[in-house]
C-alpha positions as CSV (number, residue, x, y, z in Angstrom):
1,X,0.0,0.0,0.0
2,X,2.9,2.4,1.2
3,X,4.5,1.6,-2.1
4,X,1.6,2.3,-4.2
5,X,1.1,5.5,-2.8
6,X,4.9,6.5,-3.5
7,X,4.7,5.5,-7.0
8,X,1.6,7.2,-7.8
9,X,3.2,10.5,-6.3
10,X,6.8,10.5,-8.3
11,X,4.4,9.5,-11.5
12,X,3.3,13.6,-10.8
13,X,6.8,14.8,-11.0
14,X,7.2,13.7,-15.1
15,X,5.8,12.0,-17.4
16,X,6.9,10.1,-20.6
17,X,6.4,9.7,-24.2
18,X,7.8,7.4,-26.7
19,X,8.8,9.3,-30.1
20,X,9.8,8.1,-33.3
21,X,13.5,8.7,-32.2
22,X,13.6,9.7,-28.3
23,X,11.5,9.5,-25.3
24,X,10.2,12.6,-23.7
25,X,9.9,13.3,-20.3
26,X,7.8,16.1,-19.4
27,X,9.5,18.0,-16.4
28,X,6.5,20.4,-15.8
29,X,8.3,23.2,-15.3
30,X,7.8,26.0,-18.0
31,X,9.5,29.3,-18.8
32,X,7.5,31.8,-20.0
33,X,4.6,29.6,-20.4
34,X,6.2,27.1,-22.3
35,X,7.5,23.5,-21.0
36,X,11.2,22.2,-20.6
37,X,11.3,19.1,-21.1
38,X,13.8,16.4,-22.0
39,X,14.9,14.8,-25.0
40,X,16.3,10.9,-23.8
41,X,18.2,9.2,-26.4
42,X,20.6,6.0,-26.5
43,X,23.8,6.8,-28.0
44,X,25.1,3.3,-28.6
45,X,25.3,0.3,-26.3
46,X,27.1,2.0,-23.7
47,X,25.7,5.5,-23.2
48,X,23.2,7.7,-23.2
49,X,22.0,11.3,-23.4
50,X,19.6,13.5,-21.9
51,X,19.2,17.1,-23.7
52,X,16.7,20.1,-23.1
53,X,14.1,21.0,-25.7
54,X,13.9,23.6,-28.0
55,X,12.0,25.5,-26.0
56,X,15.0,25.8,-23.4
57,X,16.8,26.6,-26.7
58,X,14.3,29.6,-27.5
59,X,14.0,31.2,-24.0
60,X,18.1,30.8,-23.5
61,X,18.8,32.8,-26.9
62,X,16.0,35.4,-26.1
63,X,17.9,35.9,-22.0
64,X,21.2,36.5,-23.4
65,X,20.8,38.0,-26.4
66,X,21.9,35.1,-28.4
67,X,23.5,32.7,-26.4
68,X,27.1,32.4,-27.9
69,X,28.3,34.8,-25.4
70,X,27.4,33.5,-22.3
71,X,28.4,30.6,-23.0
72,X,31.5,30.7,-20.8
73,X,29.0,31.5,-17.9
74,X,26.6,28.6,-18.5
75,X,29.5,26.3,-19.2
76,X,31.0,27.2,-15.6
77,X,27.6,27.0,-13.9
78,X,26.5,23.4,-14.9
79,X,29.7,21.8,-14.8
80,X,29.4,21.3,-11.1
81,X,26.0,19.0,-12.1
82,X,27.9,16.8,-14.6
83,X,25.8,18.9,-17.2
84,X,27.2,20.1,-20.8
85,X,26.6,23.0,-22.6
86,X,26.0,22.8,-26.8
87,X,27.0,25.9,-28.1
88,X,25.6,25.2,-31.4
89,X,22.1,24.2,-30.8
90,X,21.7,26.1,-27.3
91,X,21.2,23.3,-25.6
92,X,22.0,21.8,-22.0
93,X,22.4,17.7,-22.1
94,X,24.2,15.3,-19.9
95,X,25.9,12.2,-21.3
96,X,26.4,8.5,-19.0
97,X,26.6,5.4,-19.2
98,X,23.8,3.6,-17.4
99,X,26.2,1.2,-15.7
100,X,27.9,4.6,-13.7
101,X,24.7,7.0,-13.1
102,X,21.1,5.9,-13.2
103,X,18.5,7.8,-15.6
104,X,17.2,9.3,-12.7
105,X,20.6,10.4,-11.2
106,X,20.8,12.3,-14.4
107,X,17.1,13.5,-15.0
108,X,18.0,15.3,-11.8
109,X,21.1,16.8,-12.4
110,X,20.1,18.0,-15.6
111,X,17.2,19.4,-14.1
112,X,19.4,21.2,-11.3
113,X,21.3,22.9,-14.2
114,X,18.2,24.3,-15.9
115,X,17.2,25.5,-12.6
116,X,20.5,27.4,-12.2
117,X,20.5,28.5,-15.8
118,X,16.6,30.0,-15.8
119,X,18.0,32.2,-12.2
120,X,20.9,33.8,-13.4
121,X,20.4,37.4,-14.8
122,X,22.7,37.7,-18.3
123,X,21.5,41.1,-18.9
């Protein structure tokens, strides 16, 4: 019963969708009205890859003016969370392999940088 409970609350904090070539996980957590959520992909046999949408993509090149720039500040305040930065599609993501850091290990991390990101002022 305890367990039933417990699932049925950490089913509220995201969701999933299979897509032709990802899953989604809805995060529900928006800027500006719209929803981050992440992109889950399998690499190869070994790892994996967790990226933010392009929604993320959007609002981060609206903050800063176009992104490029900041990049040396974004880089420097996800690194502690394990989390990447790509500079060419303005994009936060966090690669692993399974056998060293769980999905949800790094659903959360990821998910710690996005937090950090959407609070820093870059005007």
């Amino acid at each position: 019963m305890i367990l039933q409970d417990i699932n049925k609350q950490l089913d509220k904090l995201y969701s999933t969708t299979q897509c032709a070539d990802h899953i989604s996980i809805g995060t529900r957590f928006t800027v500006e009205g719209d929803p981050v959520n992440f992109l889950f992909n399998q690499d190869d046999s070994k790892y994996c890859r967790i990226v933010t949408n392009r929604n993320f993509s959007e609002w981060i090149a609206c903050s800063t003016n176009g992104w490029r720039k900041a990049a040396p500040l974004i880089e420097k305040a996800v690194k502690p969370y394990g989390v990447q930065w790509d500079n060419e599609e303005g994009r936060l993501y966090i690669r692993f392999r399974r056998n060293e850091m769980t999905v949800a290990q790094a659903l959360l991390c990821l998910q710690q940088a996005v937090y950090v990101i959407c609070e820093i002022e870059f005007n």
